[in-house]
C-alpha positions in Angstrom: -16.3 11.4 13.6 -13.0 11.1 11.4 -12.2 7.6 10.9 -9.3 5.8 11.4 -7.1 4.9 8.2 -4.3 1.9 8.2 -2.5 2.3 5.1 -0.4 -0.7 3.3 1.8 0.5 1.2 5.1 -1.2 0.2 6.9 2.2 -1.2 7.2 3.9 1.9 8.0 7.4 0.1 4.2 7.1 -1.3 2.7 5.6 2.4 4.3 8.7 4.1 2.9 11.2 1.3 -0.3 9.5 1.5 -0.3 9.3 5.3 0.7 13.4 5.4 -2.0 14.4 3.1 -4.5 12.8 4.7 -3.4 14.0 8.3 -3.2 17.5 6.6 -6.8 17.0 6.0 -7.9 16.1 9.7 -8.4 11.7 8.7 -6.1 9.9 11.3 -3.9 7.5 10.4 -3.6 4.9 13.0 -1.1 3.0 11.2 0.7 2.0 8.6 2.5 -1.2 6.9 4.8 -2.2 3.8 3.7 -5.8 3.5 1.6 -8.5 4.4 2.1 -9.7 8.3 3.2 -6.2 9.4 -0.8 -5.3 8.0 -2.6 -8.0 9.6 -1.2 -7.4 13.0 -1.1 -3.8 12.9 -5.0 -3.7 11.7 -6.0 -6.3 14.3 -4.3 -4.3 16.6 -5.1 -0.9 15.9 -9.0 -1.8 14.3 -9.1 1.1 11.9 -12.3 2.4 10.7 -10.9 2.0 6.9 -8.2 -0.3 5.1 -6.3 1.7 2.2 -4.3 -1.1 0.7 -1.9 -1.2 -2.2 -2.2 -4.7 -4.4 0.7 -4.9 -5.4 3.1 -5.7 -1.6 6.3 -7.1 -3.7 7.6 -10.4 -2.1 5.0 -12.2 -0.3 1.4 -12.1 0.0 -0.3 -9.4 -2.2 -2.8 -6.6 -0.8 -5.6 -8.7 -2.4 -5.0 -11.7 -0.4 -4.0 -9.5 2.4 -6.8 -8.0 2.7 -8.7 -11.3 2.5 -6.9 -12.2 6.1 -8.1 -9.5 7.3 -11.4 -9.9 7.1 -11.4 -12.9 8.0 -10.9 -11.6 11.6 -12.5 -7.8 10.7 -14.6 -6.8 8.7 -13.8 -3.5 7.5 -14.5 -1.2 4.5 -11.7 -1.3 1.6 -10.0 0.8 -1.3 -7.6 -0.9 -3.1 -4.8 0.9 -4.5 -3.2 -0.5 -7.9 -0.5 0.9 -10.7 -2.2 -2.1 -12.8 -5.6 -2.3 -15.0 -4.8 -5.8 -15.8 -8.5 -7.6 -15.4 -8.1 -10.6 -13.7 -6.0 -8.6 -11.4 -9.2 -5.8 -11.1 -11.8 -9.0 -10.5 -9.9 -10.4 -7.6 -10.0 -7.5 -5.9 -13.8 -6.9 -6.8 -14.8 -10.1 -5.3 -13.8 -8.8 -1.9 -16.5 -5.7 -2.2 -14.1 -2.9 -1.7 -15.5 1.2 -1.6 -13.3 1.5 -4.5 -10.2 0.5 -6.7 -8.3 3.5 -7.6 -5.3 3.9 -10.1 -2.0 4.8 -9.1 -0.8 7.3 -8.7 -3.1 8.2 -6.6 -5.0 10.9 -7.6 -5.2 12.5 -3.4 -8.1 15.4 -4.5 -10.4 12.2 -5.6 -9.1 10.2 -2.2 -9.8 12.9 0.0 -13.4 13.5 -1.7 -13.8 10.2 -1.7 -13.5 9.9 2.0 -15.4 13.0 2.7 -18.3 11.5 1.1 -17.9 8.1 3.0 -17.2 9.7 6.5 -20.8 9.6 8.0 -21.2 5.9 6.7 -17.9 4.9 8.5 
């Protein structure tokens, strides 16, 4: 079974490349959002298989805390997407137990082996 992928992204140029690599590669994207409420609806509404989340969501709520909400009401497996190595930043987003933290930009070969390797837990 290919799971379902909700992608938060607040650059919407990188969410659609991510989202069209990943369809290219037969994952289904059930949805996608650009910053905090938009994410937390639209995963309790479409209950993906997998939250790809960006940290950094501008104004507003980051992806850590974001994703926090979330599972609150779902729990769900994570990867965390950051353009920052600060620490703190990287220990946050530990404590939630995510699959992963990868650097942006994303590096899609890795993504896509990463999720390859993950599908049959999922």
């Amino acid at each position: 079974m290919t799971p379902r992928i909700y992608i938060v992204e607040d650059e919407i140029i990188n969410a659609l490349a991510l989202k069209m690599e990943l369809q290219q590669k037969g994952f289904e994207v059930c949805g996608m959002a650009t910053h905090s409420a938009a994410a937390v609806a639209g995963v309790l509404q479409n209950r993906p298989d997998l939250l790809l989340i960006d940290i950094n969501l501008g104004a507003g709520p980051n992806g850590i805390e974001t994703a926090r909400l979330i599972r609150e009401q779902l729990p769900l497996p994570i990867i965390f997407m950051t353009g920052y190595g600060d620490r703190e930043i990287l220990q946050r987003a530990a404590a939630l137990g995510p699959l992963a933290c990868l650097t942006k930009p994303i590096d899609v070969s890795l993504l896509l082996e990463f999720l390859q390797g993950l599908t049959p837990e999922i």
